[in-house]
Backbone as JSON Lines, residues from 0, in Angstrom:
{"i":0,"aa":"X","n":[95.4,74.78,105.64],"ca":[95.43,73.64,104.76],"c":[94.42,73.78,103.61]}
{"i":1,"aa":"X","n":[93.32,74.25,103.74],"ca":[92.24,74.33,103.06],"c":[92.69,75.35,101.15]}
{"i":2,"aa":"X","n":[93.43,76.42,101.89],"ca":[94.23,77.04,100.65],"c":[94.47,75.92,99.54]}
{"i":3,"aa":"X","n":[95.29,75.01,100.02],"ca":[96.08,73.74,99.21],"c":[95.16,73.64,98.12]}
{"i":4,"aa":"X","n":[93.61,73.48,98.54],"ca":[93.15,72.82,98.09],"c":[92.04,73.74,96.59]}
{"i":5,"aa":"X","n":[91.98,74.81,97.23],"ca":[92.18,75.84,96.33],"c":[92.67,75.89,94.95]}
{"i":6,"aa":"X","n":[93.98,75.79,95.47],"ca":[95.23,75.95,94.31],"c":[95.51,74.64,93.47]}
{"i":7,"aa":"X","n":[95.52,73.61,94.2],"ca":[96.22,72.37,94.06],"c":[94.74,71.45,93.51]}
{"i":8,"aa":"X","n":[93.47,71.42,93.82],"ca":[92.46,70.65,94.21],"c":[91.43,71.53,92.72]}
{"i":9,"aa":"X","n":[91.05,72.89,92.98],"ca":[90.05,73.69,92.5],"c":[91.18,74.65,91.47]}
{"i":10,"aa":"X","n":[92.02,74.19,91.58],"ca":[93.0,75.05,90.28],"c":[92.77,77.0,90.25]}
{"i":11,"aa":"X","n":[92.57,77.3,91.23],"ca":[92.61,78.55,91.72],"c":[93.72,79.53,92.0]}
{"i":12,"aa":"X","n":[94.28,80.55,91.64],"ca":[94.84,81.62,91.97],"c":[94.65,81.98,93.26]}
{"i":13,"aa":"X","n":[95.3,81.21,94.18],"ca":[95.19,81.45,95.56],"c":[96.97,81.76,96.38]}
{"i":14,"aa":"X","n":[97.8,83.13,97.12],"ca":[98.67,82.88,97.88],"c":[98.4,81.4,98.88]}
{"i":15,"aa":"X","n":[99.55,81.05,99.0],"ca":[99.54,79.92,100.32],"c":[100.21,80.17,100.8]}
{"i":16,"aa":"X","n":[99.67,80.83,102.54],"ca":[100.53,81.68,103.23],"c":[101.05,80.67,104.21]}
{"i":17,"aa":"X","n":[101.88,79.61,104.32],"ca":[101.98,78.7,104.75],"c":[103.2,78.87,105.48]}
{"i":18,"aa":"X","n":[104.02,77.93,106.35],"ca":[105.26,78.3,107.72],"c":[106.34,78.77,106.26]}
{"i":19,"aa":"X","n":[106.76,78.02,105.27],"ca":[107.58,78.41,104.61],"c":[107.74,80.26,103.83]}
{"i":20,"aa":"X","n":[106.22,80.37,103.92],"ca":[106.01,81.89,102.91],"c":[106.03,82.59,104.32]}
{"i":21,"aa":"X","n":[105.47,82.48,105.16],"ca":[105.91,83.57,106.61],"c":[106.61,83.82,107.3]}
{"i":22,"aa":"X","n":[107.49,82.63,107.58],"ca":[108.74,82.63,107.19],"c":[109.36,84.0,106.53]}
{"i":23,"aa":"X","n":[109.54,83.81,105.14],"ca":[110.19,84.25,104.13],"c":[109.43,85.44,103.92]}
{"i":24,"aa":"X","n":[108.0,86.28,103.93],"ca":[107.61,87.6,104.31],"c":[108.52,87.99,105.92]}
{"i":25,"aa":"X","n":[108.12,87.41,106.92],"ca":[108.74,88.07,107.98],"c":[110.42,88.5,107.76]}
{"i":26,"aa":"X","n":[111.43,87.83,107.75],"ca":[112.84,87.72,107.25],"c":[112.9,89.27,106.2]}
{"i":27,"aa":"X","n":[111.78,88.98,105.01],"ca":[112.11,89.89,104.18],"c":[111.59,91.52,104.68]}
{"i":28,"aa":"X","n":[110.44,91.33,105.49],"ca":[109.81,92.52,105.94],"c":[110.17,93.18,107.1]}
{"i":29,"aa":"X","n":[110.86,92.04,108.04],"ca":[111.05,92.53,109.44],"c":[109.65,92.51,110.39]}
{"i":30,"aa":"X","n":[108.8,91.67,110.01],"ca":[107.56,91.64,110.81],"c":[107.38,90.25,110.79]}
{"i":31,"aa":"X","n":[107.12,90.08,112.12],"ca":[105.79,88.62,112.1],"c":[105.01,88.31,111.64]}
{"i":32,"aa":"X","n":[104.49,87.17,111.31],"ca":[103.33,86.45,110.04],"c":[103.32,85.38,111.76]}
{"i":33,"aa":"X","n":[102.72,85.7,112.79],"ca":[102.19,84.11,113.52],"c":[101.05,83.62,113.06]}
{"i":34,"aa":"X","n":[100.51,83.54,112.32],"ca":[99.34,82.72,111.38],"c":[99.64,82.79,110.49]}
{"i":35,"aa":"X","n":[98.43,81.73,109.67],"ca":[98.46,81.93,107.91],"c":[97.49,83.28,107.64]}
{"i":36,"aa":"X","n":[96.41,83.49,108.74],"ca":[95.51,84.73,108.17],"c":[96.57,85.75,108.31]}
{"i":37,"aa":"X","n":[97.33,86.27,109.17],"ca":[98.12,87.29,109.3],"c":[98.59,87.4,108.02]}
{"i":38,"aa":"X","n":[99.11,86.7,107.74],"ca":[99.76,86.89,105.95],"c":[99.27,87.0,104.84]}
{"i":39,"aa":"X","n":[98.26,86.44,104.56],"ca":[96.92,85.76,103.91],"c":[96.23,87.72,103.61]}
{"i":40,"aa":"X","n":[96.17,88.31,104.8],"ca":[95.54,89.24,104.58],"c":[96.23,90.55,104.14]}
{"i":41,"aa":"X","n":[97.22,90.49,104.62],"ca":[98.75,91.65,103.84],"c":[99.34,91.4,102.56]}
{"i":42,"aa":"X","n":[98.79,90.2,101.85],"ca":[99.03,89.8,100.31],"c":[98.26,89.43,99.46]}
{"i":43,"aa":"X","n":[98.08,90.42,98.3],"ca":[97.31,90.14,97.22],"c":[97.76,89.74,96.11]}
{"i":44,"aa":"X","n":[97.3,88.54,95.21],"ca":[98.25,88.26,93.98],"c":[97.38,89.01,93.2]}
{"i":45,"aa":"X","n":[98.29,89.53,91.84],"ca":[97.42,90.11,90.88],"c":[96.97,89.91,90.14]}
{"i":46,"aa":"X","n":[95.6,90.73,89.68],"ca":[94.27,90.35,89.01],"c":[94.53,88.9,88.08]}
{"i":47,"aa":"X","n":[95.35,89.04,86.77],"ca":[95.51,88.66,85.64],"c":[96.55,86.95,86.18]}
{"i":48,"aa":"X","n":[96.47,86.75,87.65],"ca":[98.0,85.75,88.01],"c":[97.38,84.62,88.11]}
{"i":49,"aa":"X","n":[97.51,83.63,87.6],"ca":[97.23,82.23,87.18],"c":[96.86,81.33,88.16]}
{"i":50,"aa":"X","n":[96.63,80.09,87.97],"ca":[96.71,79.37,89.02],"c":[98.09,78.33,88.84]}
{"i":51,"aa":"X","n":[98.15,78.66,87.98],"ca":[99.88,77.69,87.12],"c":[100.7,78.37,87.77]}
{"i":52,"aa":"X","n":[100.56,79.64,88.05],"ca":[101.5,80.67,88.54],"c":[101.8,80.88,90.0]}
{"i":53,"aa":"X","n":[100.71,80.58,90.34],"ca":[100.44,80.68,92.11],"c":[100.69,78.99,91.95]}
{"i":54,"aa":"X","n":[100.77,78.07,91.32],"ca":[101.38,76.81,92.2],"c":[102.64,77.17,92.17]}
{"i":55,"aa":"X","n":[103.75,77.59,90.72],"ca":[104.96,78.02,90.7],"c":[105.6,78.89,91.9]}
{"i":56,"aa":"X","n":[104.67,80.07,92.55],"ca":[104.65,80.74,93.63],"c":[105.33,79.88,94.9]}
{"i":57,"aa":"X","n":[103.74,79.14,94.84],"ca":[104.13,77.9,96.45],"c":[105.2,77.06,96.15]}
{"i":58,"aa":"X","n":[105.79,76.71,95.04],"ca":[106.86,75.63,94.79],"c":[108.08,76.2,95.03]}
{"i":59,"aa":"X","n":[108.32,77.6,94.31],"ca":[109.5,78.31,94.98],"c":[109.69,78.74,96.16]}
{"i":60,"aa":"X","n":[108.47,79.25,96.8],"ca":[108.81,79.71,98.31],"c":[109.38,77.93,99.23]}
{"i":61,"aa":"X","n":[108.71,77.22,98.61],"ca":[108.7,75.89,99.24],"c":[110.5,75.18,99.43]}
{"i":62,"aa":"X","n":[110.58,75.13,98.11],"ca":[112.31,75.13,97.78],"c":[113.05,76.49,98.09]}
{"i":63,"aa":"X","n":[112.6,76.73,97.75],"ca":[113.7,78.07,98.86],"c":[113.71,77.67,100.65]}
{"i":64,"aa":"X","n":[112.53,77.75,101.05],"ca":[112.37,77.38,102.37],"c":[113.13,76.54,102.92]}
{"i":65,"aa":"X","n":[113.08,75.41,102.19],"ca":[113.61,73.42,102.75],"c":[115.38,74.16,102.94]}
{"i":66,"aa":"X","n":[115.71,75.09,102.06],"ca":[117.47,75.14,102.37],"c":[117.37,76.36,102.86]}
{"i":67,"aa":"X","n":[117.19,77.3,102.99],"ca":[117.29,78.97,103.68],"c":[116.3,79.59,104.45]}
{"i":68,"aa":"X","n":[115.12,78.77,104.94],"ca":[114.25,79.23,105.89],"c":[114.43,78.89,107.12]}
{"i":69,"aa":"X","n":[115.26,77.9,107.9],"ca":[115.57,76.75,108.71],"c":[115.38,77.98,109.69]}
{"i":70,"aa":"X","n":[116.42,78.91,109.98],"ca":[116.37,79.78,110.95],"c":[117.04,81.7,110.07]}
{"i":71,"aa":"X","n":[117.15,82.55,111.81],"ca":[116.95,83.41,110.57],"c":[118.88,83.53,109.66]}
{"i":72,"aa":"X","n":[119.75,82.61,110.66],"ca":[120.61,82.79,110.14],"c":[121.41,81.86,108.88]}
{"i":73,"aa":"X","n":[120.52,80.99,108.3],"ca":[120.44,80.3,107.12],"c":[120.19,81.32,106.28]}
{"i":74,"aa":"X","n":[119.06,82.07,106.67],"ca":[118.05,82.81,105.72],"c":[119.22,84.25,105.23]}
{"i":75,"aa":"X","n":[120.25,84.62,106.3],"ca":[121.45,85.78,106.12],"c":[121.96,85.25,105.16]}
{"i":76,"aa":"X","n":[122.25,83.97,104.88],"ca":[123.34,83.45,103.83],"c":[123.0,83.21,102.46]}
{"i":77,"aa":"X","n":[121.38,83.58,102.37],"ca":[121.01,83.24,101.09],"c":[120.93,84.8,100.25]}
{"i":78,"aa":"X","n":[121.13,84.01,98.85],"ca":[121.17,85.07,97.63],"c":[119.47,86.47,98.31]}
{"i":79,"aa":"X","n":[118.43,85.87,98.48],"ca":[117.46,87.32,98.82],"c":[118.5,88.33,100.35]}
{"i":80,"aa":"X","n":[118.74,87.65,101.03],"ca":[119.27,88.87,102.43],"c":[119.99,89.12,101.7]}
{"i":81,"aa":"X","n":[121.27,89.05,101.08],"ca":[121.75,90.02,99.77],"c":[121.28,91.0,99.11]}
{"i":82,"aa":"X","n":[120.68,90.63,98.06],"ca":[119.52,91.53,97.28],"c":[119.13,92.31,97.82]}
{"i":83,"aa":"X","n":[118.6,92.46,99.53],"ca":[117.38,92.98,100.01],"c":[118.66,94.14,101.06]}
{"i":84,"aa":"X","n":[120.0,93.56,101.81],"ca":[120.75,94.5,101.64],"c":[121.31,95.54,100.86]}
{"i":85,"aa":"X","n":[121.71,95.19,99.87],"ca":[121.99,96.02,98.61],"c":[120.84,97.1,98.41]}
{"i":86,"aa":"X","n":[119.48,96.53,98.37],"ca":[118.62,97.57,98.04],"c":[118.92,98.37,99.26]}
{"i":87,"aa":"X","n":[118.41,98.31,100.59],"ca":[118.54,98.58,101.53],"c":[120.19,99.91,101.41]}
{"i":88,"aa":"X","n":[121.15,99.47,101.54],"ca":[122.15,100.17,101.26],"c":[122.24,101.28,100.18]}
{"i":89,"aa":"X","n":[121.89,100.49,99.37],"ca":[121.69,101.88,97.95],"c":[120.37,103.1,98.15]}
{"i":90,"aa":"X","n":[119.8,103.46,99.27],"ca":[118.46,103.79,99.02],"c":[118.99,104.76,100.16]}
């Protein structure tokens, strides 16, 4: 929770590795995120990335989440398990 406050509170360039973003790393990676440190520590935003940018960050993973994170087979039907097949296939 304390992240939030970071980003949202202290206007900071902070990931918020929160159920929705670990979620959506695990799905995309094929690994578990069971914490926020687990995730928190396998992701760095870069140098020059905002704090306007990292709220935009948490707002999309957030809305993405509420309709295609539910389980992992919501998450098959959305436009990224596409994308991430395709790459996957072409490679």
């Amino acid at each position: 929770m304390q992240m939030y406050f970071w980003v949202y509170v202290f206007d900071l360039p902070v990931f918020i590795a929160d159920k929705y973003a670990r979620r959506l790393f695990g799905f995309l990676l094929g690994q578990s995120y069971d914490n926020y440190q687990a995730l928190k520590n396998s992701v760095s935003l870069p140098a020059n990335f905002s704090q306007l940018e990292a709220k935009e960050l948490h707002g999309l993973i957030d809305e993405f989440g509420k309709t295609h994170l539910k389980n992992e087979a919501t998450f098959q039907k959305s436009f990224l398990a596409c994308q991430i097949t395709e790459l996957v296939d072409n490679n």
